[in-house]
C-alpha positions as a printed NumPy array, in Angstrom:
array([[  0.   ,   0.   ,   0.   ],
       [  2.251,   2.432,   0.779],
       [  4.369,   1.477,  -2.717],
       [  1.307,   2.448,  -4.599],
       [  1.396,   5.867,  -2.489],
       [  4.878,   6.446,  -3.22 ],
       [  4.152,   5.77 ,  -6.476],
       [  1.139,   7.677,  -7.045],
       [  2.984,  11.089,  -5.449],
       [  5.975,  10.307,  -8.071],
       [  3.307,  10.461, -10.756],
       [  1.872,  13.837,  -9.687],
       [  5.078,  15.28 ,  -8.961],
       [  6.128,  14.211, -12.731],
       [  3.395,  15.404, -13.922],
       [  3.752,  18.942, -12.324],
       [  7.251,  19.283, -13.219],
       [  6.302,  18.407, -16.789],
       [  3.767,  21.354, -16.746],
       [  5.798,  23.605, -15.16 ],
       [  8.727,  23.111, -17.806],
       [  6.307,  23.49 , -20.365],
       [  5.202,  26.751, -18.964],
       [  9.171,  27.551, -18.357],
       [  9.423,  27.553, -22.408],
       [  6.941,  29.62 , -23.011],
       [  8.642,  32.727, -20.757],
       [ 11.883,  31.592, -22.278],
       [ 10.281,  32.44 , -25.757],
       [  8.718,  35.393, -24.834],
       [ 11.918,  36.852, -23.069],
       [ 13.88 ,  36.004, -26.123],
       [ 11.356,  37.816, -28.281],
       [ 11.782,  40.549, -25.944],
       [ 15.4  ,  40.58 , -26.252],
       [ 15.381,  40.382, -30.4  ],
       [ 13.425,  43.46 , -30.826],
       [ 14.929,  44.757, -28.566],
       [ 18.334,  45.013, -31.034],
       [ 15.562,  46.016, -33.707],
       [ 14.824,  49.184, -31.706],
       [ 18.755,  49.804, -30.805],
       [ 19.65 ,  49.362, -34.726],
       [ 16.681,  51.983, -35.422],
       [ 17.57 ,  54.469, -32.431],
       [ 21.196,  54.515, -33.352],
       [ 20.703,  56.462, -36.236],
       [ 18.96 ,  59.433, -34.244],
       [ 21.795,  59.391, -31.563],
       [ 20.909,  57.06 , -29.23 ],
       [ 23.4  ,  53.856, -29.601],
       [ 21.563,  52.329, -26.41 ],
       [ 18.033,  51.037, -25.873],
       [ 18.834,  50.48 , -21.893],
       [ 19.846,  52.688, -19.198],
       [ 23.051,  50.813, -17.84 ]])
């Protein structure tokens, strides 16, 4: 009985960490979108002066 427990927990906690690295990709992708346009901006801004699209 307390196999099929152990076993049973295993299978939820699997199954949560499988979710939750799903969900990891998806801010992954976003953040790299994020990133790529920001360069796009930078590459347009440096023409008017600005070389930077961040403060620091």
């Amino acid at each position: 009985m307390a196999v099929l427990l152990l076993v049973l927990l295993l299978a939820i906690v699997f199954a949560g960490l499988g979710f939750l690295v799903k969900v990891l990709w998806w801010v992954a992708l976003a953040v790299l979108v994020i990133w790529l346009l920001g360069f796009v901006f930078r590459s347009a801004d440096a023409a008017g002066g600005r070389g930077r699209w961040y403060r620091w």
